[in-house]
SEDO-793344 format. One record per residue (C-alpha): residue in three letters; x, y, z; residue number from 1. Coordinates in Angstrom, 3 decimals. Each point is the difference from the previous one (the first is absolute). Layout:
+-----+----------+----------+----------+-----+
|   r |       px |       py |       pz |   k |
+-----+----------+----------+----------+-----+
| ala |        X |        Y |        Z | NUM |
...
+-----+----------+----------+----------+-----+
This chain:
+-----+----------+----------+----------+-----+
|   r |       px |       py |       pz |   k |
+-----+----------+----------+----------+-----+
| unk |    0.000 |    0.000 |    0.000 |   1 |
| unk |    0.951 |    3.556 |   -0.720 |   2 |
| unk |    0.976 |    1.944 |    2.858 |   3 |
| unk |    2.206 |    3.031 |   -0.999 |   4 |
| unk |    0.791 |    2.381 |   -3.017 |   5 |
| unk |    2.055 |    2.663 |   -1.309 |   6 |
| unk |   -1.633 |    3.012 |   -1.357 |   7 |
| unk |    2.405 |    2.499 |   -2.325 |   8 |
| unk |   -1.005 |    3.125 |   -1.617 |   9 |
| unk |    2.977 |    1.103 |   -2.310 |  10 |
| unk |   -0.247 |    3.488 |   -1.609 |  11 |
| unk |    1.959 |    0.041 |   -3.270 |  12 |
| unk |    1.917 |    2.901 |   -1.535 |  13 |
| unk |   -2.348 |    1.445 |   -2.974 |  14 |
| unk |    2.514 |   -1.098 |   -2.304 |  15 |
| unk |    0.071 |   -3.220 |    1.309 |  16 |
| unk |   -3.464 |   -1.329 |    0.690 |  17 |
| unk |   -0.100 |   -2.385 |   -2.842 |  18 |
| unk |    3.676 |   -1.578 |    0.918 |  19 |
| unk |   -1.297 |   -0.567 |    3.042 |  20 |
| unk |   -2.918 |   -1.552 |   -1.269 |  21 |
| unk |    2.701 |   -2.163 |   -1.891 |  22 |
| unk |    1.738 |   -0.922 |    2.948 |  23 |
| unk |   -2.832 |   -1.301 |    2.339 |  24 |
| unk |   -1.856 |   -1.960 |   -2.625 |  25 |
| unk |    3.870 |   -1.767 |   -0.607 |  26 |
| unk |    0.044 |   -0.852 |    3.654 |  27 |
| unk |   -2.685 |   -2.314 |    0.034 |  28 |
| unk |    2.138 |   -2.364 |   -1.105 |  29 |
| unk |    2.347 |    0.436 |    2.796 |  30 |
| unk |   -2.736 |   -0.150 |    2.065 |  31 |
| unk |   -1.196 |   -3.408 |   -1.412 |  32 |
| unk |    2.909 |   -1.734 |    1.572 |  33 |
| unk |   -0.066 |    1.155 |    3.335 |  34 |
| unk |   -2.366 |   -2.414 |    2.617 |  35 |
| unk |   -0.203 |    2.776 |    2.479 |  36 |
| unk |   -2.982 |    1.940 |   -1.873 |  37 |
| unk |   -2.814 |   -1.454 |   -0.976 |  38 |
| unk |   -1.724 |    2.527 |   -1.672 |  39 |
| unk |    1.737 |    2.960 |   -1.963 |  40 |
| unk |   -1.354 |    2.777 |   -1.641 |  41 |
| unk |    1.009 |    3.119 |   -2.265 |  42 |
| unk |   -2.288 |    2.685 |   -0.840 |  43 |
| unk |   -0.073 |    3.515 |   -1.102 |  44 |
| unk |   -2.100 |    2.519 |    1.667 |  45 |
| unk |    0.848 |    3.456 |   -2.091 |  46 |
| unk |    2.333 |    1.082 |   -2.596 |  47 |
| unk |    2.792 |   -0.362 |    2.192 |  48 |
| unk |   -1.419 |   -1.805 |    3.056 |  49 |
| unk |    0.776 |   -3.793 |    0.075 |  50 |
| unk |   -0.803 |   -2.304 |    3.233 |  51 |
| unk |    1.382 |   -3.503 |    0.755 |  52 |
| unk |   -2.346 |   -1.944 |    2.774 |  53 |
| unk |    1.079 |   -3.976 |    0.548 |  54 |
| unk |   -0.959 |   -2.377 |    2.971 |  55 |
| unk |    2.088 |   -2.475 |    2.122 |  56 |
| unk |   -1.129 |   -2.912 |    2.242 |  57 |
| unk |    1.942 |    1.314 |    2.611 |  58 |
| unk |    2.387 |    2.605 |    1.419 |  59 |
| unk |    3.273 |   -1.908 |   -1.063 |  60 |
| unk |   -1.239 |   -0.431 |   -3.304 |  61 |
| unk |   -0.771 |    3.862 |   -0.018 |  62 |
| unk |    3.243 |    0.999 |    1.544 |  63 |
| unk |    1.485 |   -2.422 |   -2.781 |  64 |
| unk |   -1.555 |    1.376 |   -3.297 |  65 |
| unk |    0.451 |    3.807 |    1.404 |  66 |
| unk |    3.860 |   -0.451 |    0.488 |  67 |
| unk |    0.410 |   -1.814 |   -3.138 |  68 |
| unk |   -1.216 |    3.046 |   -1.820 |  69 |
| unk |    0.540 |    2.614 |    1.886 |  70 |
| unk |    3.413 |    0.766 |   -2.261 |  71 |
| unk |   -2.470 |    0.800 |   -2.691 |  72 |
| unk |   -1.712 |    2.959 |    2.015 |  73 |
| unk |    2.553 |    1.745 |    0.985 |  74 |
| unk |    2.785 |   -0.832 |   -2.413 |  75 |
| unk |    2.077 |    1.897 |   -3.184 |  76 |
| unk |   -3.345 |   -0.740 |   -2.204 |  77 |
| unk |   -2.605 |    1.385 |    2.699 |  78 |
| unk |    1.650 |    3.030 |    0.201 |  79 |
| unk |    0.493 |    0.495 |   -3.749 |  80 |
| unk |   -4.044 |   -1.264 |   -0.730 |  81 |
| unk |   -1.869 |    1.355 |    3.643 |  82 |
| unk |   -0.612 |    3.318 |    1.189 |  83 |
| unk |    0.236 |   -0.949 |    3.219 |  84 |
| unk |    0.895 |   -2.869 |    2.368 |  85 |
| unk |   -3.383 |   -2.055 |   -0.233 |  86 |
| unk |   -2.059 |   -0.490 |    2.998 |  87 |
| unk |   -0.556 |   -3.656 |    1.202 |  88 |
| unk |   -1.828 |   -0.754 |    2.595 |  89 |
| unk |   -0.861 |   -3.697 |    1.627 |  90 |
| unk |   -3.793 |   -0.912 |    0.169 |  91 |
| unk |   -2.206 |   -3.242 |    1.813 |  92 |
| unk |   -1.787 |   -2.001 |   -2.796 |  93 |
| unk |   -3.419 |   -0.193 |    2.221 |  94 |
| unk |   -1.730 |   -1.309 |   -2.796 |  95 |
| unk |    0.414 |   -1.439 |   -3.722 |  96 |
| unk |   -0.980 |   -1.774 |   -3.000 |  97 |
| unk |    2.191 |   -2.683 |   -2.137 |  98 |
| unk |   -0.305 |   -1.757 |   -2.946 |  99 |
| unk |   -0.715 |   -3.786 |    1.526 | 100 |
| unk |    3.628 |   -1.974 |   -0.171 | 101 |
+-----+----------+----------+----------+-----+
């Protein structure tokens, strides 16, 4: 069962929004191969607002996916492609809905 989550808002530079765009829909595949998250998602919420949420069964596995990844946010690339540091903040799953296994 679910239990925890990462929620990221990234702001992109307005030169940048569609390299970012780029970048998170080519990390899905990283993503595929970890088996701490088991849900992942991408999305875009303006022209140069992006959000990431996934979902862990636990903290470890949480703790796990964020500092695998965490290179990514605040790295050589985020600073050329964000216009700021993005905000990520830890949630409680208190509810969801899955595709049967």
């Amino acid at each position: 069962m679910l239990t925890v989550g990462l929620l990221l808002r990234i702001e992109a530079k307005p030169d940048q929004a569609e390299e970012v765009e780029a970048m998170l829909k080519s990390a899905v595949d990283h993503v595929r191969h970890e088996t701490a998250t088991v849900v992942w998602f991408a999305f875009r919420l303006g022209p140069t607002t992006f959000g990431v949420f996934d979902a862990s069964v636990d903290e470890a596995n949480r703790q796990a996916h964020l500092d695998a990844n965490s290179g990514a946010l605040s790295g050589e690339l985020a600073a050329r492609l964000f216009a700021e540091s993005p905000s990520v903040e830890k949630v409680d799953v208190i509810a969801a809905k899955l595709p049967a296994a």
